[in-house]
N, C-alpha and C positions, 0 to 999 in steps of 0.2 A: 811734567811740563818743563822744557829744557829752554834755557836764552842764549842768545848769541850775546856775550858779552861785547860793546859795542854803542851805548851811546842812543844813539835813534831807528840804529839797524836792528836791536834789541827790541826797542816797541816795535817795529813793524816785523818783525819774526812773531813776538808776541799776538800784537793783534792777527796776524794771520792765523793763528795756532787756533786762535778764539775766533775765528767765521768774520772779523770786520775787515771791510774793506778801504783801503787809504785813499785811494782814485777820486778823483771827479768823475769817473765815466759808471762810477755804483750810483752815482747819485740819480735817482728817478725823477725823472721830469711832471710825471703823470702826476694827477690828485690822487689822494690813495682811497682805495678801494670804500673805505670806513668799516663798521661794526655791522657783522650779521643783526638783523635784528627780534631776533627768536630767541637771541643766546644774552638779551640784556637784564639784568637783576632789577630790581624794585628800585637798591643800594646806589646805581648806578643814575636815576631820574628823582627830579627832572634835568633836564641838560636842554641846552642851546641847540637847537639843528641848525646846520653849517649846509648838509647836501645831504639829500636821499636820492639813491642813484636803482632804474631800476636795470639799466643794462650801458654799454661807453657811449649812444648817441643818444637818452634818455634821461633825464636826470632833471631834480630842480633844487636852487640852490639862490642864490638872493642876484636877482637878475636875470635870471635863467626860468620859466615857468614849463611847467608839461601840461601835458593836453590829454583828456579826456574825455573821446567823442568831441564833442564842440565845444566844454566849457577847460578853460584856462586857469590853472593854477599856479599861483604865485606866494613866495613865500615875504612877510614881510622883512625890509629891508634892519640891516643892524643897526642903522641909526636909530631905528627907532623907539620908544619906550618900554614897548612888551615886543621881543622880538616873539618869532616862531618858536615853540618850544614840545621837547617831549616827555609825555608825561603818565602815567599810570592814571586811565577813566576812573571814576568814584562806582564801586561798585563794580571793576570788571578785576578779576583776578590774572586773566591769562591777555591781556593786548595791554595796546600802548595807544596810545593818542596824539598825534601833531597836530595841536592847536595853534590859533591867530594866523590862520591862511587865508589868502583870496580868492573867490570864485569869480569868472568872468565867464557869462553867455552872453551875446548880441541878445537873446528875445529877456532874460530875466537881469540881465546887467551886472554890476559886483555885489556880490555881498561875502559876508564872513564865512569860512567852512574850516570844517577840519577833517583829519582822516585817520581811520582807526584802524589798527593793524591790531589782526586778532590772531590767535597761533589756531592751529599749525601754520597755513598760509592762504588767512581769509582777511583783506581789506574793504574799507567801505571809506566811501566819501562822502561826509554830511554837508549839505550846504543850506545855512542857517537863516529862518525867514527876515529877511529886512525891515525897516518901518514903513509900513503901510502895503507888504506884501503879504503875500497867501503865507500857508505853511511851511516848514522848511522841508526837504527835499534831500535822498539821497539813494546813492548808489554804490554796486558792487564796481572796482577797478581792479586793476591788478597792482599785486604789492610789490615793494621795492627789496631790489635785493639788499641793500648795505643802508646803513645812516653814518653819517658823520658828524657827530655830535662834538660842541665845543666844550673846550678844559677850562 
């Protein structure tokens, strides 16, 4: 690895050598993709979810809810005391779980749910009975492709 002796022409001969980019115009606008989520270790949860994305107009993230069939999912907001989080089920080796979500139907109303990402690529969506409601309730959705989980 050779330098242009030189000052600052030197680091940017350098960083170019090494793949970085000096520009403003490298800089991505976009939210980033986040973490496959089949490829996460035990090691790595639980963590904060930020945004589970399942395709660019798809996604939820705190403010942002997606839709399945009729009922509405929202994540809770970061002010709050338990945010949303993700986490290894008690008893499941191979999924994950985003717990403290909210469900919204017009006929069943809000209540608490969560959703489980089971490998290879099997999702479900619990939605958990409220006080003085029937039993809890769930379903097959489609899984998201990315998480972005907080540092």
């Amino acid at each position: 690895m050779g330098l242009v002796e030189d000052g600052k022409r030197g680091f940017s001969v350098l960083a170019l050598m090494m793949g970085v980019c000096l520009t403003p115009s490298c800089v991505s606008t976009a939210p980033s993709a986040g973490e496959d989520w089949r490829a996460l270790r035990r090691i790595d949860l639980p963590a904060e979810l930020v945004r589970a994305t399942w395709n660019e107009g798809s996604y939820l993230d705190d403010g942002h809810p997606i839709q399945f069939g009729r009922t509405a999912v929202t994540m809770q907001s970061s002010g709050v005391a338990r945010p949303s989080i993700v986490k290894t089920p008690k008893g499941a080796i191979d999924g994950l779980l985003i717990d403290n979500l909210t469900c919204y139907n017009a006929v069943r109303g809000e209540r608490k749910c969560g959703l489980l990402l089971k490998l290879p690529n099997y999702c479900h969506l619990f939605v958990y009975a409220g006080s003085g409601t029937p039993d809890s309730e769930d379903f097959d959705v489609a899984c998201p492709a990315y998480l972005t989980l907080g540092r």
